[in-house]
C-alpha positions in Angstrom: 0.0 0.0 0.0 1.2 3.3 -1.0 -0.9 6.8 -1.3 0.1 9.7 -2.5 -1.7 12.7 -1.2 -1.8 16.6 -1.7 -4.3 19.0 0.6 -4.1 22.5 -0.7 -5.9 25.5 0.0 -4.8 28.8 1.3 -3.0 29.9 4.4 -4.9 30.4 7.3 -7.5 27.5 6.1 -5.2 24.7 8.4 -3.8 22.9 5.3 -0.5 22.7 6.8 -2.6 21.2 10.5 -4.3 19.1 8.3 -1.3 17.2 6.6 0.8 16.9 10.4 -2.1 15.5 11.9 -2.7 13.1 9.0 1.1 12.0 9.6 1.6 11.4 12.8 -2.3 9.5 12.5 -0.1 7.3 9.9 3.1 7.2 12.8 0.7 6.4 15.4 -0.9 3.4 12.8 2.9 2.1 12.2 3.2 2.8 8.4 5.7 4.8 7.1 5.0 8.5 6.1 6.7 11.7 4.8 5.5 15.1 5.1 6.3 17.9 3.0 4.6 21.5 3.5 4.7 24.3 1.0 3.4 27.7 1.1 3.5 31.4 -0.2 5.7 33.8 2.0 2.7 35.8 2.9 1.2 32.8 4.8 -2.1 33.5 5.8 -4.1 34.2 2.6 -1.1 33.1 0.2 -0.9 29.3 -1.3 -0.6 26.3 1.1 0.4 23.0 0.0 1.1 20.0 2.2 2.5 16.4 0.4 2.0 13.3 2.2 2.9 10.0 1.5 1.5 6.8 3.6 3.2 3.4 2.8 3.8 0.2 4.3 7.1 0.2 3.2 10.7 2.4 2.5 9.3 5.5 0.7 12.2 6.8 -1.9 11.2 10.4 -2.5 8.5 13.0 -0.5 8.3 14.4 -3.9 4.7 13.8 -5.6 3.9 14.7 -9.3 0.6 12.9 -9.8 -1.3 12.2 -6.9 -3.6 9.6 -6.0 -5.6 11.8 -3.5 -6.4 15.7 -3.5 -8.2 17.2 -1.2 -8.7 21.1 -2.0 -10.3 23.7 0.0 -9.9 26.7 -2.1 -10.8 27.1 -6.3 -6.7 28.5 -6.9 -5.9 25.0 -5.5 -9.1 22.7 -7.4 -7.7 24.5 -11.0 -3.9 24.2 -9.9 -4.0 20.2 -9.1 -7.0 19.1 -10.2 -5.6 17.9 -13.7 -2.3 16.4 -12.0 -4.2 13.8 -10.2 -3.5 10.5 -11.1 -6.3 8.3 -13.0 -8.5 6.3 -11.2 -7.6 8.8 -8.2 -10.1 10.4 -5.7 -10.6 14.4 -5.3 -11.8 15.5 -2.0 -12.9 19.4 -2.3 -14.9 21.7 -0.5 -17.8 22.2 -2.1 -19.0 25.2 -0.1 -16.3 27.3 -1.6 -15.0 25.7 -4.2 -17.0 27.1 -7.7 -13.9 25.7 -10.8 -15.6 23.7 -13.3 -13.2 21.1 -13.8 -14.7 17.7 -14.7 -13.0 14.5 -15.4 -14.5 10.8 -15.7 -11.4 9.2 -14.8 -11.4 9.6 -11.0 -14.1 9.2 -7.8 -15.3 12.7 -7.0 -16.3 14.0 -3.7 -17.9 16.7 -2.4 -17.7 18.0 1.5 -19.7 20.9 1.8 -18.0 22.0 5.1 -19.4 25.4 5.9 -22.8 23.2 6.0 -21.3 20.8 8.4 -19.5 23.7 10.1 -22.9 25.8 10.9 -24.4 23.6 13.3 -20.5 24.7 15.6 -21.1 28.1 16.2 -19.2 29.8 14.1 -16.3 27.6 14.2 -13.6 28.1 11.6 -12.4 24.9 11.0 -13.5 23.3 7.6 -10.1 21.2 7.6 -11.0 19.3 9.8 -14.6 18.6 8.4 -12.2 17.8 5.1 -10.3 15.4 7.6 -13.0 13.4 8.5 -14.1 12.8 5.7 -11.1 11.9 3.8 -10.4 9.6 7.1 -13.9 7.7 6.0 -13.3 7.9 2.1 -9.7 6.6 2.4 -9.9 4.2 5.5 -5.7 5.1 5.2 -5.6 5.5 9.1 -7.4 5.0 11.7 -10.0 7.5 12.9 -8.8 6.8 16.8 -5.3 7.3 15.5 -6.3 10.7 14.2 -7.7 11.7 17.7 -4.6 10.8 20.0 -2.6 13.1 17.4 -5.0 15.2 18.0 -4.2 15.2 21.5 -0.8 15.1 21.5 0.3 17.8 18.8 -2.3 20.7 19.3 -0.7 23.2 20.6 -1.1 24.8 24.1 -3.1 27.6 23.2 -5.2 26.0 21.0 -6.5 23.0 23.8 -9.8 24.4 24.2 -11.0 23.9 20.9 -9.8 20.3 20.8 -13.4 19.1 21.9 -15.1 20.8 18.8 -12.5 19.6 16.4 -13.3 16.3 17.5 -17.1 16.8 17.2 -16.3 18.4 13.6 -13.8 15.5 12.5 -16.5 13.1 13.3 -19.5 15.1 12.2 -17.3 15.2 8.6 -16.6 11.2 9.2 -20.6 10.3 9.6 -21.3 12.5 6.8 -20.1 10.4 4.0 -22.5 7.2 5.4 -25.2 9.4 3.4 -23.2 8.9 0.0 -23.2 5.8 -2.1 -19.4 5.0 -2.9 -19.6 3.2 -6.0 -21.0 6.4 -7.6 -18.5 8.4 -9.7 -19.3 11.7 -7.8 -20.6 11.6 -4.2 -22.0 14.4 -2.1 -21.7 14.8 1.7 -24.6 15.8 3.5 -24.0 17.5 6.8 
């Protein structure tokens, strides 16, 4: 087993949160992983990029071309990767912002309409982690307890007391994708 993955967005949207806790998930399951972030040098509203790569062996190179999972939060990031992921991959994107036409019959298309599953939080701004869960339920890659003791373990200090809703969010994203058929080509997620 081997998957390549790319979560892209913009700064400030927790892309770079997003691809660290989705590595050490993939520590905490044993497998082998490599991390590589990438974004703009005006951070929060610039690009943000994170690679991941989840194997059960050696990985060679963090460097991905052709992905076999994207999962996009932003329409820069749906018309900048979209066309680079591999055949027969699956695309993850937000479908509350994400507008970019791009269509192809070649991969498994899902949409997460996260500001949907987000408004039953009170205003909490955390749609990467709706997009977490349900990549964690698309992908079955890791486990969705491993995801919550990295949870745990890597949020920072000043960000503990929101670790409750980010849980409730993660799974509310999770259950979501019990309301889509997966062998349909495109699926949507209900919140």
């Amino acid at each position: 087993m081997k998957k390549r993955v790319i979560i892209a967005g913009s700064g400030g949207q927790g892309i770079l949160f997003f691809g660290q806790l989705l590595t050490y998930a993939a520590m905490l399951d044993g497998l082998e992983v490599t991390c590589f972030p990438s974004y703009g040098a005006e951070m929060r509203g610039g690009t943000a990029n994170c690679t991941v790569i989840i194997s059960d062996s050696v990985i060679g190179s963090p460097v991905i071309r052709n992905p076999d999972i994207l999962v996009v939060l932003n329409d820069a990031s749906y018309i900048r990767f979209s066309e680079k992921l591999s055949s027969g991959g699956i695309l993850i994107y937000d479908s509350s912002v994400v507008n970019s036409g791009v269509h192809r019959e070649d991969i498994k298309t899902i949409k997460v309409p996260a500001n949907d599953i987000l408004s039953s939080f009170n205003g909490a701004r955390s749609a990467n982690m709706a997009m977490l869960g349900a990549f964690i339920a698309v992908t079955e890659i890791v486990e969705i307890d491993s995801v919550f003791r990295a949870l745990d373990e890597i949020t920072p200090s000043r960000r503990r007391a929101s670790l409750d809703v980010n849980k409730a969010i993660i799974m509310k994203g999770y259950s979501s994708l019990y309301d889509v058929p997966l062998n349909t080509l495109e699926g949507n997620l209900k919140g």
